[in-house]
ZAMARGU-4260 file (C-alpha; in steps of 0.2 Angstrom, whole numbers, plus 5000, padded with zeros to 4 digits):
<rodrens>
0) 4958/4936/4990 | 4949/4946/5005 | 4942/4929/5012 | 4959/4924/5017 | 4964/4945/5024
5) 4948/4934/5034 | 4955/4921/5040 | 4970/4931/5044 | 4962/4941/5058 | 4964/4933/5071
10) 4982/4928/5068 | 4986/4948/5065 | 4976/4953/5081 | 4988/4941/5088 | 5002/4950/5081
15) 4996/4965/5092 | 5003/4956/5106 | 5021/4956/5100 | 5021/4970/5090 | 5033/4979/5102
20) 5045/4963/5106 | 5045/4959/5084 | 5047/4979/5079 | 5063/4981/5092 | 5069/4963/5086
25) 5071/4966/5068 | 5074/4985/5068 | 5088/4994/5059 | 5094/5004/5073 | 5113/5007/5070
30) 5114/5018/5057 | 5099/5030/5058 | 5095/5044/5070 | 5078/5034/5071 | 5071/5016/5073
35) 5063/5010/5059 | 5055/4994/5058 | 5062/4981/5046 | 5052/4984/5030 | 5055/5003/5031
40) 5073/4999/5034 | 5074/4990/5018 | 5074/5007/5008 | 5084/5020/5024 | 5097/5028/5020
45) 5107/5040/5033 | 5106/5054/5021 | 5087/5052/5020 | 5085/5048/5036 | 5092/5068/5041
50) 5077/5077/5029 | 5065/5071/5045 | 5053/5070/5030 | 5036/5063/5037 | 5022/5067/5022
55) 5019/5084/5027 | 5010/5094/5017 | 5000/5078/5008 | 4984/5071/5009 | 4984/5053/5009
60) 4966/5041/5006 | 4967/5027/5013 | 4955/5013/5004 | 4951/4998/5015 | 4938/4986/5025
65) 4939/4992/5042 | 4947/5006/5056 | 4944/4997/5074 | 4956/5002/5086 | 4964/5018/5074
70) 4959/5029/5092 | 4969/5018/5103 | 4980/5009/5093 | 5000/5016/5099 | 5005/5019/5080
75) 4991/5026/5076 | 4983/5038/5088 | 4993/5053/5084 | 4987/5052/5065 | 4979/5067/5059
80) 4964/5060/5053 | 4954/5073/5043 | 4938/5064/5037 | 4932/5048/5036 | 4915/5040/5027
85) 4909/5021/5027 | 4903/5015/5011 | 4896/4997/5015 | 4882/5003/5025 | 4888/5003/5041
90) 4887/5013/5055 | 4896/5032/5054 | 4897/5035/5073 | 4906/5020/5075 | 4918/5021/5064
95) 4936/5019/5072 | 4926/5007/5082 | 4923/4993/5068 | 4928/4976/5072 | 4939/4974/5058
100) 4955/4983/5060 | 4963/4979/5041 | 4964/4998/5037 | 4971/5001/5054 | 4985/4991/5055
105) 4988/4998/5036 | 4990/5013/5043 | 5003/5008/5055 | 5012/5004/5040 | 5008/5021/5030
110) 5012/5031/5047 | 5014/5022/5062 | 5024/5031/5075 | 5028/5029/5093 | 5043/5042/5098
115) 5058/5039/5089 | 5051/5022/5079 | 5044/5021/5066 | 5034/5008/5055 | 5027/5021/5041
120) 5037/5032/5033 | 5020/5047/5033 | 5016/5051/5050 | 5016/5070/5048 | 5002/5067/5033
125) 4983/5071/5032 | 4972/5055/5029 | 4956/5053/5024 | 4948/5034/5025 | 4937/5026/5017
130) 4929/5009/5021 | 4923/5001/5004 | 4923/4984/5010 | 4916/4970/5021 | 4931/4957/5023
135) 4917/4943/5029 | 4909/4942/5009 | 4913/4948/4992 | 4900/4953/4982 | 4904/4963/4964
140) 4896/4978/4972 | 4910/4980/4980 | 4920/4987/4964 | 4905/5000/4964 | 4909/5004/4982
145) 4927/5004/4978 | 4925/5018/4967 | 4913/5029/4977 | 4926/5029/4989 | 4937/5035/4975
150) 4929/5047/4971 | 4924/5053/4987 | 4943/5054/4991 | 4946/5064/4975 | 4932/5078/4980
155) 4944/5080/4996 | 4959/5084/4982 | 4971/5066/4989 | 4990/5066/4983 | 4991/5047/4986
160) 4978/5034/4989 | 4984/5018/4997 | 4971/5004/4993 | 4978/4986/5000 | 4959/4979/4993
165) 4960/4970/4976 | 4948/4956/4967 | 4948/4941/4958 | 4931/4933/4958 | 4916/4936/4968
170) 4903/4926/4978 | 4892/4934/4965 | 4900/4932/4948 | 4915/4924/4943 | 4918/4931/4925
175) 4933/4937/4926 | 4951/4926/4922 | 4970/4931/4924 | 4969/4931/4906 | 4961/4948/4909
180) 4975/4957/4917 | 4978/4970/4905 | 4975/4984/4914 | 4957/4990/4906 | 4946/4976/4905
185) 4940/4974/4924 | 4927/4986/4928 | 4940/4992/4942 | 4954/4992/4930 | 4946/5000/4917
190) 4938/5015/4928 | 4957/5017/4936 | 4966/5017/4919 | 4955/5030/4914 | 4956/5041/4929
195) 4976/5042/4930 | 4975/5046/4913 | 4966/5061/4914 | 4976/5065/4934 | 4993/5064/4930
200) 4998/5072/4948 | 4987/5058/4957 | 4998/5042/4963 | 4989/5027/4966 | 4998/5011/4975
205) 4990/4996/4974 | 4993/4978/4984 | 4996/4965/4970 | 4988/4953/4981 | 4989/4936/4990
210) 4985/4925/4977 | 5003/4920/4971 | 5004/4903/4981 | 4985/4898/4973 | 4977/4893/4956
215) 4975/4912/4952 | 4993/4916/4955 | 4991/4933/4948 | 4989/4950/4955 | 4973/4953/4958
220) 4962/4967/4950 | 4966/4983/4948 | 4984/4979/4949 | 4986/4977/4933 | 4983/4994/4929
225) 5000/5000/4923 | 4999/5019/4930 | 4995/5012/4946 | 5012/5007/4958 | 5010/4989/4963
230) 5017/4983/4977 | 5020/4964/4981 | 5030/4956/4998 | 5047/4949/4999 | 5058/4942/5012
235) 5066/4949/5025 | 5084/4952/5011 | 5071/4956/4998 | 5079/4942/4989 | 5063/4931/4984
240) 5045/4936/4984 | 5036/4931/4999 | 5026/4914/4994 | 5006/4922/4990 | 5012/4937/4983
245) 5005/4939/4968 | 5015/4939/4953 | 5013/4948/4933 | 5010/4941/4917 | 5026/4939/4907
250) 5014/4944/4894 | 5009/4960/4898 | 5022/4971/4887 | 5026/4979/4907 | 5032/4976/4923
255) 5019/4970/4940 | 5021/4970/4951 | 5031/4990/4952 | 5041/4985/4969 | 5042/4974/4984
260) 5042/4977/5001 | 5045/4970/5017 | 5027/4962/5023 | 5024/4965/5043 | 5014/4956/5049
265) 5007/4946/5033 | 5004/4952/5016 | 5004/4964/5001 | 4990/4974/5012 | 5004/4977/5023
270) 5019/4980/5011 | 5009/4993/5001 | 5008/5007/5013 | 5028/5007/5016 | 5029/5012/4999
275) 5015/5025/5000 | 5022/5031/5014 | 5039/5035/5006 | 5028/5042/4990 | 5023/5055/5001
280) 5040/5058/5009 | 5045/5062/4992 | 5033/5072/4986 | 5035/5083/5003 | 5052/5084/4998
285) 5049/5087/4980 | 5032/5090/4971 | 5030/5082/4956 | 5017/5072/4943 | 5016/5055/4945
290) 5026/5048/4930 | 5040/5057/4935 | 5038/5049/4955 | 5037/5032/4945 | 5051/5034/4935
295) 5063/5038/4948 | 5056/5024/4958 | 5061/5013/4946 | 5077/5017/4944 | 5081/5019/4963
300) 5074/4999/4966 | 5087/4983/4971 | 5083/4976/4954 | 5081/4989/4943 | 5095/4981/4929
305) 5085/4968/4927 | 5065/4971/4932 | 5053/4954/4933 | 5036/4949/4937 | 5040/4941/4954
310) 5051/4955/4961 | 5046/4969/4947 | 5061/4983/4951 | 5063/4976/4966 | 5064/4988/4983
315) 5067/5008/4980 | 5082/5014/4990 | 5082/5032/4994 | 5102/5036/4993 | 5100/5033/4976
320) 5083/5043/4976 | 5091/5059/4982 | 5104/5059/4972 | 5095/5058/4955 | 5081/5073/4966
325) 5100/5080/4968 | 5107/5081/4952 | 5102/5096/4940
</rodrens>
């Protein structure tokens, strides 16, 4: 999966051209105080729109494979970035410097401000990013590095990680099958199924990954973890699932992916962090452990009647999140 995040740089540091041009284009601008960009706008509503909720008070950890640009980038520079650590190897001092910006424009997504628009919903949040991966190969040591930054984002006490890095094979081993998406047989899956376990107040959202147009078709590992809140990509109506998004096994005994979301520019990587940005908005607005954040979730999406593997429950909508937070 990360070859083709790879392959798609280029076309995304492109996107950086017409950012502006695309964000004012397919804004929802008429009924908010704010302008949000499209996939945000896909969950707004007016009344959530007046809490001015921004992730205040939560620490977010941000899992991904580079930062380049986070110190100029428009969206990103008034983040308040609290600590960051490389975990490939790399070099510290140049961090934000990096040539891959992966994690950068994720964050755009998570918290991305400029004035009065907004592309994530979490721009009053503490982040904390850790870079666990080299988007140029794919060796397994990678789910080891994966979890060091884990637990390195644990030790500085995260509400919400956003990871938008998932596996199928590696250049170095490719034992594992979609067969194996049950949540606790990858060594990712299994290490994450045990942790949420045992941190009930810790959410986790997870890309599902790009592999749904492809011979995997899948989400990707640790997707398939069922305390962890997938999130695939969908069109611009959130009708179909965009056309690599990954999708769940029917035979999994519950729903992946957890939610869709608009993708701008390309991918799960960039339709996860709307959704962890509107986790932290929530829990600003009410603390509370992850199952119950889930539950309410689900039952807020566009789907939620009638949950599937392509779509799982569909988009969360936030009138119908506050008035289930709302009612005693």
């Amino acid at each position: 999966m990360k070859k083709l995040l790879w392959l798609l740089l280029p076309a995304l540091a492109a996107y950086g051209a017409w950012d502006l041009v695309r964000e004012v284009r397919g804004a929802w601008t008429s009924d908010y105080f704010r302008t949000y960009s499209r996939a945000v706008g896909q969950t707004m509503s007016r009344a959530f729109d007046s809490l001015n909720l921004s992730g205040r008070g939560v620490r977010i950890g941000v899992l991904d494979a580079g930062f380049g640009g986070f110190r100029t980038d428009r969206w990103t520079r008034g983040l308040h970035v609290a600590a960051w650590r490389d975990f490939t190897g790399g070099d510290e001092t140049a961090f934000i410097d990096d040539a891959t910006d992966h994690g950068t424009r994720v964050c755009t997504n998570l918290g991305g401000r400029s004035g009065d628009m907004i592309r994530g919903l979490a721009w009053g949040a503490e982040y904390y990013l850790a870079k666990t991966d080299r988007a140029e190969v794919e060796p397994r040591a990678e789910e080891r590095q994966l979890i060091r930054g884990i637990e390195w984002l644990l030790a500085h006490d995260v509400d919400v990680i956003s990871s938008s890095l998932g596996y199928t094979t590696f250049d170095d081993f490719s034992g594992y099958t979609p067969a194996m998406l049950d949540g606790r047989t990858s060594t990712l899956s299994r290490y994450l199924d045990s942790l949420l376990t045992a941190r009930p107040g810790l959410v986790f959202v997870q890309s599902a990954g790009n592999e749904g147009d492809k011979a995997w078709r899948n989400v990707s590992f640790p997707a398939d973890v069922r305390q962890v809140i997938t999130v695939g990509s969908c069109d611009s109506d959130g009708v179909s699932r965009s056309r690599s998004s990954g999708v769940g096994r029917e035979d999994a005994g519950y729903v992946k992916p957890d939610f869709v979301a608009g993708a701008s520019p390309l991918g799960t990587s960039f339709s996860t962090p709307v959704i962890a940005g509107l986790c932290a908005c929530l829990l600003e607005y009410r603390p509370m452990e992850r199952g119950e954040l889930i539950g309410l979730l689900h039952a807020s999406g566009t789907r939620a009647a009638a949950p599937g593997c392509e779509l799982g429950y569909g988009i969360p909508q936030t009138d119908v999140l506050l008035r289930m937070l709302r009612t005693p």
